[in-house]
matplotlib code that plots the C-alpha trace (Angstrom):
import matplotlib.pyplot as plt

x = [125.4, 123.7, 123.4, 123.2, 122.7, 125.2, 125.3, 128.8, 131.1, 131.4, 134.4, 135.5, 136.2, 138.4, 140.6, 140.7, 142.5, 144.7, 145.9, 146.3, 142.8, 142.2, 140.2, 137.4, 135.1, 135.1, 133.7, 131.4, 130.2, 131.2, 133.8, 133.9, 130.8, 130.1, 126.4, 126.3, 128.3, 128.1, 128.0, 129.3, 129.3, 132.6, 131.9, 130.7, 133.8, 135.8, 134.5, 132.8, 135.9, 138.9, 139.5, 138.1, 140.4, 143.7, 142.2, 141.6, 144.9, 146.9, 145.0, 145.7, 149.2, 149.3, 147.8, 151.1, 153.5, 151.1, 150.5, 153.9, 155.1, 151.8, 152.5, 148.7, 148.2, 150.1, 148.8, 145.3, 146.0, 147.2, 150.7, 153.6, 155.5, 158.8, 157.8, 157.2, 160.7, 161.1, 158.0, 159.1, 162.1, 160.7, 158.6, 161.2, 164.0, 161.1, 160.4, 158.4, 154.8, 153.2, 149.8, 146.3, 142.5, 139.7, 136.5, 133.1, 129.6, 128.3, 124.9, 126.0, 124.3, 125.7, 129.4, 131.1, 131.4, 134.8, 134.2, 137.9, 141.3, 142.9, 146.1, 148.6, 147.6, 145.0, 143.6, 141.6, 144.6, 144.3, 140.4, 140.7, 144.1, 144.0, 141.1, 138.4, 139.8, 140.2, 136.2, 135.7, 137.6, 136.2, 132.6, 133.2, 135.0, 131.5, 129.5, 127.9, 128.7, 128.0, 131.5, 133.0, 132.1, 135.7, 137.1, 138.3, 141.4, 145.2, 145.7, 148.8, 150.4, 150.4, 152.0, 154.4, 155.4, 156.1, 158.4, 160.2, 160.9, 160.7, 164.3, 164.5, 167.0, 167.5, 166.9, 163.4, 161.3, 157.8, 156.1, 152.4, 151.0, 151.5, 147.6, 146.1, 145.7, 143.6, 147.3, 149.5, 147.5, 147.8, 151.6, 151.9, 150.4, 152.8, 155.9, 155.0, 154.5, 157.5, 159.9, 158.0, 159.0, 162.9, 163.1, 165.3, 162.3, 161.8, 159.1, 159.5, 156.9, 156.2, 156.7, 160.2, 162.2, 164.5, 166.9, 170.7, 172.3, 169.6, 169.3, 166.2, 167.2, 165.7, 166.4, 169.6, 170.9, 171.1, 169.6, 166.2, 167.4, 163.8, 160.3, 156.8, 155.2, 151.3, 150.9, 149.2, 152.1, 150.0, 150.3, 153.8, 155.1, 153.5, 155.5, 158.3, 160.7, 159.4, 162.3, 164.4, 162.5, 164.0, 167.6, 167.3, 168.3, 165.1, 163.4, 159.6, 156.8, 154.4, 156.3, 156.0, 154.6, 151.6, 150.5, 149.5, 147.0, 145.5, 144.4, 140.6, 141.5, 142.4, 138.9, 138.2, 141.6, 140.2, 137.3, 138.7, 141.1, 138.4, 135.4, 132.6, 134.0, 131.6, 133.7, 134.0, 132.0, 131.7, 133.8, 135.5, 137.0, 134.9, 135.2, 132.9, 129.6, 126.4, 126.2, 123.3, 121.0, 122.7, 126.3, 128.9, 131.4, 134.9, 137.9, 140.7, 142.5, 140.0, 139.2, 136.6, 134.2, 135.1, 134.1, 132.1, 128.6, 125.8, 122.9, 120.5, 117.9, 115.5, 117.4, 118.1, 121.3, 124.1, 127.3, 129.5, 132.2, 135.9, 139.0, 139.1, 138.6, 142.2, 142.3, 140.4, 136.9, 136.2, 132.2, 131.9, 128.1, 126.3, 126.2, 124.2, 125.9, 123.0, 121.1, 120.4, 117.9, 119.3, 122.8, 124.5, 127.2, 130.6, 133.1, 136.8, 139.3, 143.1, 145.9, 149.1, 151.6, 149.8, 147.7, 143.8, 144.2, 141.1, 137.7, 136.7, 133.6, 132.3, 128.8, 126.9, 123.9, 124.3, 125.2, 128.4, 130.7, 132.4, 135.6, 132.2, 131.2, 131.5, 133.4, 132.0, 133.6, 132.3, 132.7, 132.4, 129.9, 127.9]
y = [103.0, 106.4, 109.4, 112.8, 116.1, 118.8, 122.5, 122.8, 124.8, 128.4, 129.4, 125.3, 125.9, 128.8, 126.6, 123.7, 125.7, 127.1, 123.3, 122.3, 120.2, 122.1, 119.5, 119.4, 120.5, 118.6, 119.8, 122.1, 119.3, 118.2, 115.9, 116.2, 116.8, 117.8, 118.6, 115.4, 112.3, 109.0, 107.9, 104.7, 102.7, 101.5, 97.9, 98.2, 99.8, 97.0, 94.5, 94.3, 96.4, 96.8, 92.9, 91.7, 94.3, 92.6, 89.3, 90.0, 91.5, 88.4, 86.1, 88.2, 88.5, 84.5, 84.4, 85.7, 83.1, 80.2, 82.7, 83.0, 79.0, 78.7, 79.6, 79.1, 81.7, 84.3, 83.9, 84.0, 87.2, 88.3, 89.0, 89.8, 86.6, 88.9, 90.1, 86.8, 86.5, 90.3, 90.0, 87.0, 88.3, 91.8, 89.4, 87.0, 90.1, 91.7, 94.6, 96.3, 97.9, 101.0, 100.8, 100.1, 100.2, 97.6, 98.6, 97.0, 97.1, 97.8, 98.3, 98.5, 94.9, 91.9, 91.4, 93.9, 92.2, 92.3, 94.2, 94.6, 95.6, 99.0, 97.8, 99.7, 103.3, 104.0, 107.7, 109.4, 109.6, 113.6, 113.8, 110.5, 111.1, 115.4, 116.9, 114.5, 114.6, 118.9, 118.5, 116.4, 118.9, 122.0, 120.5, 119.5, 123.3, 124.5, 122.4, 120.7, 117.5, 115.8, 115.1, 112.5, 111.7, 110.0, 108.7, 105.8, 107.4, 106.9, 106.4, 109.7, 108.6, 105.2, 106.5, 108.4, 106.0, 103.4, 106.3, 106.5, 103.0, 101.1, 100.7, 103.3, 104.6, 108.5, 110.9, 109.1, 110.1, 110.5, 110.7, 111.3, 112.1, 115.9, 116.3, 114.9, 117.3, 115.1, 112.3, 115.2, 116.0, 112.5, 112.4, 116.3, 114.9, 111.8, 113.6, 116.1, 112.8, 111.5, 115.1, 114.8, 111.9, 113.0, 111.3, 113.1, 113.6, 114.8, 115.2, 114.1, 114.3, 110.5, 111.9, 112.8, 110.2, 108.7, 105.7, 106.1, 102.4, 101.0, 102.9, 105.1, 108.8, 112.2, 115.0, 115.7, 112.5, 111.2, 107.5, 107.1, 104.6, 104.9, 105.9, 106.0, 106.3, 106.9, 105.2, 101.6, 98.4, 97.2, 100.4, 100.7, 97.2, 98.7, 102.2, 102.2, 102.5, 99.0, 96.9, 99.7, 98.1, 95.0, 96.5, 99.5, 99.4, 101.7, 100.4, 101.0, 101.9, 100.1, 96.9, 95.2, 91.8, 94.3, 93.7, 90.6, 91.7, 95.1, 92.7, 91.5, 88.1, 88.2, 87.7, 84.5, 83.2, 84.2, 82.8, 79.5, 79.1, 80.4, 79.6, 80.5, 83.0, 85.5, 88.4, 87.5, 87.4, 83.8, 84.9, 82.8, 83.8, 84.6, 85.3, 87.8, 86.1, 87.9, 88.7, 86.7, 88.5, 89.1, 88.9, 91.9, 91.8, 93.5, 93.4, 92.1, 95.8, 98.4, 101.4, 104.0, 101.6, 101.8, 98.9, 97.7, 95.6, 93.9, 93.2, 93.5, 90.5, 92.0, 92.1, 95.7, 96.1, 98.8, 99.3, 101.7, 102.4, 102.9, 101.3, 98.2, 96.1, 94.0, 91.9, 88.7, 89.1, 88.1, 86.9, 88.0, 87.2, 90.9, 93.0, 95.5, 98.6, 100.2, 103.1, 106.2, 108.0, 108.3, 107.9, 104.4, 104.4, 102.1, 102.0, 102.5, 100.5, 101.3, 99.6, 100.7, 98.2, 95.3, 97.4, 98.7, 102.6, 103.8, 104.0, 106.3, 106.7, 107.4, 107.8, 107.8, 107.9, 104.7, 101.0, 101.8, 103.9, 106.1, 109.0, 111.0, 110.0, 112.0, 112.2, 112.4, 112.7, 109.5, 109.8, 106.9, 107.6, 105.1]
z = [152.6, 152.3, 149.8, 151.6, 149.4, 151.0, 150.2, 148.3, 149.6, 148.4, 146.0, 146.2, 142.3, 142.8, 145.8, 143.5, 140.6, 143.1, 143.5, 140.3, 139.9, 136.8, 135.9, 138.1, 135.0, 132.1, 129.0, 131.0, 132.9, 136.6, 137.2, 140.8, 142.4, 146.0, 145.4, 147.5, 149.9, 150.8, 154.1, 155.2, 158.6, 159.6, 159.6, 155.7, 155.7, 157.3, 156.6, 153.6, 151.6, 153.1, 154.1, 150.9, 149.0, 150.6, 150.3, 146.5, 146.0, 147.3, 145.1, 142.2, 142.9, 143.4, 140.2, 138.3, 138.6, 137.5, 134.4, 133.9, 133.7, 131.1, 126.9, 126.9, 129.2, 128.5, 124.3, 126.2, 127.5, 124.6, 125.8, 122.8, 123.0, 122.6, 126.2, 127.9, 129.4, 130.2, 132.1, 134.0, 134.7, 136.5, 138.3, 139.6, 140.0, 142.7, 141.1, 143.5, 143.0, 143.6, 143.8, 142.0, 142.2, 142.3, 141.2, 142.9, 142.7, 146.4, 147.7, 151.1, 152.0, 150.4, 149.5, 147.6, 143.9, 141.7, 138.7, 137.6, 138.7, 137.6, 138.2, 135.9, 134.9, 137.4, 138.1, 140.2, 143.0, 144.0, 144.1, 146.7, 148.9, 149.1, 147.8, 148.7, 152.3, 152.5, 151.7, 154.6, 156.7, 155.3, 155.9, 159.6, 160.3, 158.9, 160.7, 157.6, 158.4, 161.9, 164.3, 164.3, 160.8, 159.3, 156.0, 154.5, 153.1, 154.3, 150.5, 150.3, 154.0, 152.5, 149.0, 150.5, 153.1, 149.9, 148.0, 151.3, 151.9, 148.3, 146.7, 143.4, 141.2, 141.2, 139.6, 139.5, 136.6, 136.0, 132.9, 131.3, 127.7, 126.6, 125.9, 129.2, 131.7, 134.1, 133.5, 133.9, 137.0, 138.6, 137.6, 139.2, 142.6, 142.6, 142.1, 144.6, 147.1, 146.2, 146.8, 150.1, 150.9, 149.4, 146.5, 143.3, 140.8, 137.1, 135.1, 131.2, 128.6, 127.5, 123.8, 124.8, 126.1, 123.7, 122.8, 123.5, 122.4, 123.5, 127.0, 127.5, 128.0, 128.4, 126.3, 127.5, 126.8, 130.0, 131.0, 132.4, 135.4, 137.1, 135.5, 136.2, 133.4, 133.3, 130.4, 129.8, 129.3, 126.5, 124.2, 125.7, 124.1, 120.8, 120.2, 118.3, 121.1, 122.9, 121.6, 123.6, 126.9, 126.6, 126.5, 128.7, 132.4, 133.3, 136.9, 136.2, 138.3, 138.0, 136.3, 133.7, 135.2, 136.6, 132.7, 133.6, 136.7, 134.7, 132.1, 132.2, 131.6, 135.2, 136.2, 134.7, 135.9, 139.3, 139.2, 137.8, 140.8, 144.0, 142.1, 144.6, 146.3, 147.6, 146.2, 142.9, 139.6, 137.3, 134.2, 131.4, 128.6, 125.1, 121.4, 119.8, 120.2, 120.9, 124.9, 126.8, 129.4, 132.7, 131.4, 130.5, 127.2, 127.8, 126.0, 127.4, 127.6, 128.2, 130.2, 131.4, 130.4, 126.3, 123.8, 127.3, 126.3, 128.8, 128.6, 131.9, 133.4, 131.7, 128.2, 128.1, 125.7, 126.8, 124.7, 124.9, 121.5, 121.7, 120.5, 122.1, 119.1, 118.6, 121.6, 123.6, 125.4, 128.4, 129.6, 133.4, 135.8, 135.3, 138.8, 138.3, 140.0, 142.7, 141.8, 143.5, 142.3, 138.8, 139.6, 139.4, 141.6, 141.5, 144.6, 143.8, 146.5, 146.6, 147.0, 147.8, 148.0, 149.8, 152.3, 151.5, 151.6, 151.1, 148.7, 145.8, 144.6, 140.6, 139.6, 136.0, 134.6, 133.4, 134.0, 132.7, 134.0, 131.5, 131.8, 132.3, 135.0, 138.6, 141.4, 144.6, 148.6, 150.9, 155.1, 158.0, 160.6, 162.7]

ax = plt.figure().add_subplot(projection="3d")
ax.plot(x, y, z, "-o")
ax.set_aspect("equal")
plt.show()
């Protein structure tokens, strides 16, 4: 595992908009960032993160029903109790799954360690299946990067493979928060996957759908029968319209039960059940005390690294605010992400359906990655 400055590529900004990645700049600072790659070798590749990613996915997914049959555990999670049997039932009907995210700390050496899974709302989908891979094109047709240099990236074949073949109602909807453009982006890519693979598709603003008798329906009246909605299931079961999930006939993507899996209290359950395992971190569940050296803090529902809190070996303290404050902690084994120069750099591993599809990588100038942090392209070469 490598960093390699590269030259970026001239007028990439100007293709980018013409794609929709508006967002590519954030706040006048670079989101993605081709100033620079990582190379891998294709066993690291292989071996050390596509087989653990399907290894970790199936003990994650054998987690749920043991949640499920256990009050304790779902009130540990911090699951609304009016939800417990809607959840059980998506999980028994077979609702089917999309896709998700694992993030790990890498140094390219030892075993790739299990920081947390990103299993309902995660982003970061057009940088890794389109644009990331045009780069690696681009920079092999200029001769900037050596031949036969690869990627680890089948992540849009594989999503549009799933539209094709998993069972949905039509129209199918999608749906994101008006004010995100980097959501409405991810959302925009998805639905362009899935009319590709000839799916009926719609785009609704979350703020719009409504409540017909206890249906969900768009604007026009008409019920929602199928939605993906990028939007987190915990913040879902707490709008006004959530008893209307209990009632409506909407098929969701991802479903409910994934609550259970994008929730950090996942980690501890893991580690209770394959304690030892070289992928994984020790983690337990915790209240509020005081974090020890060596260890992270993180709600139970978080992301992009808000209400996060470790403290290093060395006792170094890093926090990071946000609005994380009304749930569970968990306590999870510190592994420090590796550092390059001054960037610390985290590896992002999809899953679509059950199959690996490919690795993202984020970098910050901290321990902690943050919606900050940057985006950069990764290629295979031995």
């Amino acid at each position: 595992m490598k960093r390699h400055n590269i030259a970026p590529r001239p007028g990439w900004q100007d293709f980018a908009n013409s794609v929709g990645f508006t967002f590519h700049t954030i706040d006048n600072e670079p989101y993605w960032d081709e100033s620079a790659y990582y190379q891998f070798s294709l066993q690291q590749i292989e071996q050390d993160l596509e087989t653990p990613t399907e290894e970790l996915h199936q003990m994650a997914l054998d987690l749920v029903p043991d949640i499920l049959a256990d009050e304790q555990l779902l009130q540990q999670l911090a699951i609304p109790k009016p939800f417990w049997d809607y959840i059980a039932a998506s999980w028994r009907s077979g609702e089917p799954h999309l896709y998700g995210r694992m993030d790990f700390s890498y140094n390219g050496t030892g075993p790739a360690k299990l920081l947390e899974l990103n299993y309902d709302t995660p982003t970061s989908l057009f940088e890794t299946g389109f644009f990331q891979w045009v780069w690696l094109e681009d920079q092999l047709m200029r001769g900037q990067l050596p031949q036969g240099a690869d990627q680890f990236n089948s992540l849009q074949d594989k999503l549009e493979q799933a539209f094709a073949q998993l069972p949905l109602a039509q129209p199918f909807y999608f749906s994101s928060v008006t004010e995100s453009i980097e959501d409405k982006g991810t959302v925009d890519y998805l639905m362009d996957i899935a009319l590709q693979a000839g799916l009926n598709c719609r785009y609704i603003q979350l703020e719009q759908l409504g409540d017909i008798e206890g249906q969900l329906v768009d604007m026009d009246g008409f019920p929602i029968n199928g939605l993906f909605k990028l939007y987190p299931w915990e913040f879902m079961l707490q709008e006004d319209f959530a008893s209307t999930i209990l009632t409506s006939k909407t098929q969701w993507l991802e479903p409910c039960w994934k609550l259970l899996l994008s929730n950090k209290g996942i980690l501890p359950l893991l580690w209770q059940k394959h304690q030892g395992h070289p992928n994984l971190l020790p983690a337990f569940f915790a209240d509020k005390q005081p974090v020890e050296a060596g260890w992270v803090k993180k709600p139970l529902f978080s992301r992009e690294g808000a209400n996060i809190e470790l403290v290093t070996a060395n006792g170094q303290r890093l926090t990071e605010d946000g609005p994380y404050t009304d749930s569970g902690y968990i306590r999870q084994a510190l592994a420090p992400l590796p550092q390059f120069g001054d960037n610390y750099t985290l590896i992002g591993s999809w899953v679509v359906g059950d199959s690996a599809a490919g690795i993202c990588i984020r970098e910050d100038n901290s321990l902690i990655t943050k919606d900050s942090s940057r985006f950069l392209p990764h290629i295979i070469l031995d």
